[in-house]
C-alpha positions as CSV (number, residue, x, y, z in Angstrom):
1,X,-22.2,5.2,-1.4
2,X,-22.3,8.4,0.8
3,X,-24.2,11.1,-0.7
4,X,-22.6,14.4,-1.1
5,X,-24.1,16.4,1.8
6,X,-22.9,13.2,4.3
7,X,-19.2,13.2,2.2
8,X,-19.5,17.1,2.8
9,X,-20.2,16.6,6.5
10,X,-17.9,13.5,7.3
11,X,-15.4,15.6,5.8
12,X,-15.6,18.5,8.2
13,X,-15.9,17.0,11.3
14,X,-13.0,18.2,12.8
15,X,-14.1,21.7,11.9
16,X,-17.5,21.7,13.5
17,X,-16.5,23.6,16.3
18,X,-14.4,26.3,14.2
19,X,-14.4,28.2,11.1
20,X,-13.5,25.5,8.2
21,X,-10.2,24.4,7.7
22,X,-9.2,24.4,4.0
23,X,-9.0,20.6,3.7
24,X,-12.8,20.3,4.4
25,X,-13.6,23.2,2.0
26,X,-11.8,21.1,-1.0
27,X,-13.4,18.1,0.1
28,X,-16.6,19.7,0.1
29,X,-15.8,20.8,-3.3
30,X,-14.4,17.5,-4.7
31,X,-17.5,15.9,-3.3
32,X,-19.6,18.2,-5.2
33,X,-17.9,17.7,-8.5
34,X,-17.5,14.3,-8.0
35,X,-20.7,13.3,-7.8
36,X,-22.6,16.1,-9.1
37,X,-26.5,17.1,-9.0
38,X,-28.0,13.8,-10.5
39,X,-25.7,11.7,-8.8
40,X,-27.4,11.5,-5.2
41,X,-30.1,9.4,-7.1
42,X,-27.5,7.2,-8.8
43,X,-28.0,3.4,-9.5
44,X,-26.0,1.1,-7.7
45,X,-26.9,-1.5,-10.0
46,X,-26.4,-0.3,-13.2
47,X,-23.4,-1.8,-15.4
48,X,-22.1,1.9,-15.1
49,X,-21.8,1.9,-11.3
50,X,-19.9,-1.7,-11.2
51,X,-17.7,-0.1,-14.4
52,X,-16.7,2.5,-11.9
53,X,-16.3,0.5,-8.9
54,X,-14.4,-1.8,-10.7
55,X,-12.1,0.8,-12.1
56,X,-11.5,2.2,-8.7
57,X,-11.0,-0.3,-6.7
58,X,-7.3,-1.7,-7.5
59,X,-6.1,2.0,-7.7
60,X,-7.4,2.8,-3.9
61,X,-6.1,0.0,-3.0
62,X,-2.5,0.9,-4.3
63,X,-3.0,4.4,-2.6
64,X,-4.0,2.9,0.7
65,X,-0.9,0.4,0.8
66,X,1.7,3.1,-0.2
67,X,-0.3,5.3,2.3
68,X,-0.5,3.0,5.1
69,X,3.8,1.7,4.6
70,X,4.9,5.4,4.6
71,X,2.7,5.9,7.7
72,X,0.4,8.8,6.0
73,X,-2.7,6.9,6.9
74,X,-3.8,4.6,10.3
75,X,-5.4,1.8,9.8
76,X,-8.5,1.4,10.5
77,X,-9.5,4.2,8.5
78,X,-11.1,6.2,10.4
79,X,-12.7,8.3,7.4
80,X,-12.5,6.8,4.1
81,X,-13.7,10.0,1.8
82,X,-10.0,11.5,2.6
83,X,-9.1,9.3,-0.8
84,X,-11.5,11.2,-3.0
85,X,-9.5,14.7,-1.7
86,X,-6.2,13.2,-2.7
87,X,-7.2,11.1,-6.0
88,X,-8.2,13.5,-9.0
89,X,-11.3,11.9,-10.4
90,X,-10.3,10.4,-14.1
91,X,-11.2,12.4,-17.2
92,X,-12.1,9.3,-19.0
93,X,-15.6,9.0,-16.6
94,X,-18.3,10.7,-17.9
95,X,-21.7,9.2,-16.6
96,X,-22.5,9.9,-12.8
97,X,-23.4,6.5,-12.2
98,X,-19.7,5.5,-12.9
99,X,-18.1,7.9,-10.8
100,X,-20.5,7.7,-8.0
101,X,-19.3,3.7,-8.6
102,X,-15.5,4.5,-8.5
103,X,-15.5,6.9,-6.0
104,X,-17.2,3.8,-3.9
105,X,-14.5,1.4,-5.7
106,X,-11.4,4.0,-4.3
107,X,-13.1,4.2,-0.5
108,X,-13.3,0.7,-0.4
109,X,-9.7,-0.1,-1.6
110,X,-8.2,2.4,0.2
111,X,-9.6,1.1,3.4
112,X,-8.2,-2.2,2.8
113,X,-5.0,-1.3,1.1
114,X,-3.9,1.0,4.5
115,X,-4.8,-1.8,6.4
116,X,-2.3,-4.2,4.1
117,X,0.3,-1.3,4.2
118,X,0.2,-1.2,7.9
119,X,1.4,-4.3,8.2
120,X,3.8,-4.5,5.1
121,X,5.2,-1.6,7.0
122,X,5.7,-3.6,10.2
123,X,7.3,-6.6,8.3
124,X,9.9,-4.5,6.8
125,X,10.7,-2.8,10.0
126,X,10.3,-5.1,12.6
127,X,10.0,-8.9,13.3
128,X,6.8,-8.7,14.0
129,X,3.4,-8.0,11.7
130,X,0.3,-9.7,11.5
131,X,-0.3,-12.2,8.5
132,X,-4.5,-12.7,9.1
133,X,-4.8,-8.9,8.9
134,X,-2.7,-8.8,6.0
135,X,-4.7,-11.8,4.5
136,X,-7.8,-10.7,5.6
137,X,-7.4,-7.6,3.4
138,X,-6.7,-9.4,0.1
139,X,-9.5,-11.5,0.3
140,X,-11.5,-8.4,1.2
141,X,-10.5,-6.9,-2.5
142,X,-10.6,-10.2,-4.1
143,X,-14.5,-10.0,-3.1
144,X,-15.3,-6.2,-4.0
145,X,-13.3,-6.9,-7.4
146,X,-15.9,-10.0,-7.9
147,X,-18.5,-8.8,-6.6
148,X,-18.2,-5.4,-8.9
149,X,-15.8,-6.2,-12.0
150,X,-17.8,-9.7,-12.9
151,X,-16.3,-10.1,-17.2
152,X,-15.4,-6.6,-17.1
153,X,-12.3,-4.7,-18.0
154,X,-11.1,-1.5,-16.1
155,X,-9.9,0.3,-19.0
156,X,-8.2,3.1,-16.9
157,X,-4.4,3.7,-18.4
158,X,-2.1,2.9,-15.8
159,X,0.5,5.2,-17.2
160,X,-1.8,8.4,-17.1
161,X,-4.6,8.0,-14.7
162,X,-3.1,10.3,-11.8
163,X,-3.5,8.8,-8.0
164,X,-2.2,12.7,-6.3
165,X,-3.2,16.1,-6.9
166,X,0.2,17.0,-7.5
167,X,0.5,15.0,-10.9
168,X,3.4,13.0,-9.7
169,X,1.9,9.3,-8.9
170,X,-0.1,7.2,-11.3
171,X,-1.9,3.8,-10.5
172,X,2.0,2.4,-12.7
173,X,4.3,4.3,-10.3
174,X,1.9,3.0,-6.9
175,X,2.2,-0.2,-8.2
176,X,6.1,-0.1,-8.5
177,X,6.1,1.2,-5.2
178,X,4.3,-1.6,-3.6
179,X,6.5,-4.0,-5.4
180,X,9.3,-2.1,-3.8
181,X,7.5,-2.1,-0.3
182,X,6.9,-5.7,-0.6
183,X,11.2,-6.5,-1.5
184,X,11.6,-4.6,1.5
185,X,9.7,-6.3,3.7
186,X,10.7,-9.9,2.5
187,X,14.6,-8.4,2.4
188,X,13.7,-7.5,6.5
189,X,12.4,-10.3,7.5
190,X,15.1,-12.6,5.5
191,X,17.3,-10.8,7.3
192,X,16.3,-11.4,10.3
193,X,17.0,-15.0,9.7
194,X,20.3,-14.2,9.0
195,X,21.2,-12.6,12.5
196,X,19.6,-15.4,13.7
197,X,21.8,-18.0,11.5
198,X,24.6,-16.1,13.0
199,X,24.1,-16.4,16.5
200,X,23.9,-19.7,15.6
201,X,27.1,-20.0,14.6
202,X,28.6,-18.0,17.1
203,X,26.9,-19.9,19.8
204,X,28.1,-23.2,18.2
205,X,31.7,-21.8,18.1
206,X,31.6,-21.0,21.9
207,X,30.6,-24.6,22.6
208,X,33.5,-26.2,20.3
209,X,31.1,-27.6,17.7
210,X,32.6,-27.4,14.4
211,X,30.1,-28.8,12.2
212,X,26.9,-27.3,13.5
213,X,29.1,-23.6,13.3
214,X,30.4,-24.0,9.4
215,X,26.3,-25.0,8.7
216,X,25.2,-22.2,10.4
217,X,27.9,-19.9,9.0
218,X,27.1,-20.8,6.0
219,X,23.5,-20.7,6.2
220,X,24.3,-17.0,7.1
221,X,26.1,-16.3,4.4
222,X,23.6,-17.5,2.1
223,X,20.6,-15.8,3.8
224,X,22.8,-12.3,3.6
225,X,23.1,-12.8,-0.7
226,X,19.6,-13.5,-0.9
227,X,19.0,-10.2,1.3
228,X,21.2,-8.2,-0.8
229,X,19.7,-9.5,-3.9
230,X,16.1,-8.4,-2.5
231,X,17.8,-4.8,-1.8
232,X,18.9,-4.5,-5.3
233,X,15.9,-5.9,-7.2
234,X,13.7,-3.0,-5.0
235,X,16.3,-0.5,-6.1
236,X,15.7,-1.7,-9.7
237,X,12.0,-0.5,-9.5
238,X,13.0,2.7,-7.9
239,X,12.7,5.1,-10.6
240,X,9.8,3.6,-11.5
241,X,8.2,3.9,-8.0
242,X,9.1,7.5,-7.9
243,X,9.0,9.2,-4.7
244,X,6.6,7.3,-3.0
245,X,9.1,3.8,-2.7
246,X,11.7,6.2,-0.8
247,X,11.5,4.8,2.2
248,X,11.2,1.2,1.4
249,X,14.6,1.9,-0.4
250,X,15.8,3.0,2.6
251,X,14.1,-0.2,4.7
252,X,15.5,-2.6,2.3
253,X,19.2,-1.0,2.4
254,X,18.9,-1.0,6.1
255,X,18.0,-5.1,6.2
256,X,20.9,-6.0,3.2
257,X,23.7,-4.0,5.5
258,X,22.2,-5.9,8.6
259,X,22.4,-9.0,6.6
260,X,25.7,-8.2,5.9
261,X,26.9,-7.1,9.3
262,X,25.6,-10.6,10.5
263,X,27.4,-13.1,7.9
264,X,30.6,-11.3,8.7
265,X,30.4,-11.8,12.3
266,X,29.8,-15.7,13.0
267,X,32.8,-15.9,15.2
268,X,35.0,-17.8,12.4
């Protein structure tokens, strides 16, 4: 865990050669708070330090993914303490050795969770995105999570712990909003099956093959409901998602009226 005068100076990099912006100042303070004076000398061992870092983890995780799909944050992460700036620190923590351990659990997520959003991102945009990265940062979770949360509970409320300043997301709403993120990607790349069903059939058509252009059509048609079903079932968690599912609403929209445009033109 970084201590609070190398969070302090991570944190104001940018500003070494100026006077100091105002995101390093409330870094600075949030890193002060945070950890407070006894916590420099906290123990990463103690069942209070894996309590934290367990509690922090999934929740930096779900701010890195919504993070990384809306394109807020680059993966890698260049600078991992910008999470502590943007997620209050939890009422419910009271020793130093916990907070010091999920301030470590919401750096770590985060890292991994942009990395994950990146490509989620990519899938529900474009034909391409990169399944080992993706992969790579899941099992990366799935060993901090063993490693810190052993036969212990996070007993963080998922309905009131707040994941922005601004009061709006909680670790419920970011997890809507990567259910959301993950319809649109799946609705994308179905989709992208579907134009490719319909060429297909077009192509078939062209050549005079019947048979091979009624499967394909039809294959087309099929992968455009299953597309459209995706788009609705994201919209059904949109409320939930809040804000921060916007644009996968919008990506998984965009792939059902692709979908759409495709099974209606197979040259039948």
């Amino acid at each position: 865990m970084i201590r609070p005068a190398e969070c302090i100076a991570s944190s104001g990099r940018s500003a070494r050669a100026s006077a100091p912006h105002p995101t390093f100042i409330a870094a600075a303070v949030l890193c002060i708070t945070l950890w407070g004076s006894g916590v420099a000398r906290a123990d990463r061992d103690s069942p209070e330090f894996h309590r934290g870092a367990c509690e922090g983890a999934y929740p930096g995780w779900l701010r890195g993914v919504v993070d990384g799909y809306n394109g807020l944050a680059a993966s890698p992460v260049a600078d991992a303490t910008a999470v502590l700036v943007k997620v209050p620190l939890p009422d419910v923590l009271t020793s130093a050795d916990e907070k010091t351990g999920y301030g470590d659990g919401l750096m770590e997520g985060f890292k991994l969770g942009v990395a994950y959003g990146v490509e989620l991102g990519r899938a529900a945009r474009t034909p391409e995105s990169s399944t080992p990265v993706m992969n790579r940062s899941t099992e990366g979770l799935g060993a901090y999570i063993t490693l810190h949360c052993g036969a212990l509970i996070a007993p963080l409320d998922w309905n009131t712990t707040m994941m922005n300043q601004a009061g709006t997301s909680t670790i419920a709403s970011l997890n809507e909003a990567q259910i959301v993120m993950s319809l649109a990607a799946s609705a994308n790349q179905v989709a992208i099956g579907t134009e490719n069903m319909a060429r297909c059939a077009r192509e078939a058509e062209a050549k005079g093959d019947k048979p091979a252009a009624m499967k394909c059509r039809a294959g087309a048609q099929s992968s455009a409901q299953i597309v459209a079903d995706f788009a609705d079932m994201a919209q059904a968690h949109a409320a939930a998602a809040r804000e921060e599912a916007v644009q996968a609403i919008i990506d998984a929209q965009a792939a059902a009226e692709r979908a759409k445009k495709a099974a209606e033109d197979t040259g039948g």
